[in-house]
C-alpha positions, -999 to +999 in steps of 0.1 A: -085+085-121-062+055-129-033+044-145-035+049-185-021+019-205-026+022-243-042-012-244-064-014-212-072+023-210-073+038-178-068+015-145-071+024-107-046+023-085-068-003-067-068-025-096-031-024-099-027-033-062-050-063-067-027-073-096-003-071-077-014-098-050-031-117-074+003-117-091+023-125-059-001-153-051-001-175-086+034-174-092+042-185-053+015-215-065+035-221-094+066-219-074+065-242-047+043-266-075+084-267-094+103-268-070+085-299-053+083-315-085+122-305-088+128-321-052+113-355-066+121-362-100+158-347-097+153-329-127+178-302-135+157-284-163+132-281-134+153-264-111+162-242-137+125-234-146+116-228-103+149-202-106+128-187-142+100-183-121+116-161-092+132-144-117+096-137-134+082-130-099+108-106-090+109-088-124+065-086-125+069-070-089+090-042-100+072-034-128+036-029-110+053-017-079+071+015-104+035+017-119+021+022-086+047+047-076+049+066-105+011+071-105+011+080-067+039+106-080+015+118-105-012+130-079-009+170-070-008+170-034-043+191-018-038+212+011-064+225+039-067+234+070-080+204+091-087+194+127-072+166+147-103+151+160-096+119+174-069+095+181-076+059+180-052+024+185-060-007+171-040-035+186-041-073+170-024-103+179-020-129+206+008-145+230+041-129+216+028-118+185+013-080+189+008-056+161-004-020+171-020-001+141-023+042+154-054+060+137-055+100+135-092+109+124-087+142+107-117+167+102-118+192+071-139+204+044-169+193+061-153+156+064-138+127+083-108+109+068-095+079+097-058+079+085-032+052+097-002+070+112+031+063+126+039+061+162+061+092+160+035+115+148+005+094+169+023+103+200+031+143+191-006+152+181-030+160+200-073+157+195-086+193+191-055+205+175-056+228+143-034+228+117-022+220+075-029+189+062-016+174+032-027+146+013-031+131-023-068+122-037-074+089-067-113+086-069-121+074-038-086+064-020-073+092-001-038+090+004-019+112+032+010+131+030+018+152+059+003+170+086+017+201+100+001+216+136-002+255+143+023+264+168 
């Protein structure tokens, strides 16, 4: 399941994030290639073009970041019962720089999804525990939504 443009047909949501940094990445390039050449010719019109090309940057963002959200919006949201079956914290970093990512492995339907979570909701569930689960399926990317515990 994709995106459908009239021209390209349908594209993934994968696709579109790849566009995205792809995006991100050649017009940063072309960026900082102005604005040094700006810096050392003291050329107005090239100032002007380095402020074009945030402008462009900016505007390209918003456009595949809406695409992505509206497709996301698109997707019915499934509901099952699932299991909590483990918890898991991955921690990267060095010196003063830490990053902590929180993993809920969820078990329904015969299957494992490993989903990243927030603190908040890593810290209130517990492994073993029952309850609804909510999430959104494209293809192979399974997006979550929610996940509610019996009480």
């Amino acid at each position: 399941m994709g995106v459908n443009f009239f021209f390209w047909g349908s594209v993934s949501m994968e696709l579109l994030k790849t566009i995205r940094i792809i995006f991100v990445l050649l017009f940063s390039l072309i960026a900082v290639v102005l604005i040094i050449f700006a810096i050392t010719t003291d050329n107005e019109i090239m100032l002007y073009a380095f402020f074009a090309t945030i402008g462009v940057i900016t505007v390209g963002l918003i456009v595949i970041s809406c695409l992505l959200s509206m497709r996301e919006n698109k997707l019915s949201i499934i509901t099952v019962r699932a299991k909590v079956v483990s918890k898991t914290s991955n921690v990267s970093g060095s010196g003063a720089i830490v990053s902590t990512s929180n993993y809920i492995s969820f078990e329904f339907n015969g299957q494992r999804k490993n989903v990243l979570v927030d603190i908040s909701l890593y810290n209130v569930l517990k492994e073993n525990e029952t309850g609804v689960l909510k999430y959104k399926e494209d293809g192979s990317e399974f997006i979550f939504v929610n996940f509610n515990p019996d009480v």
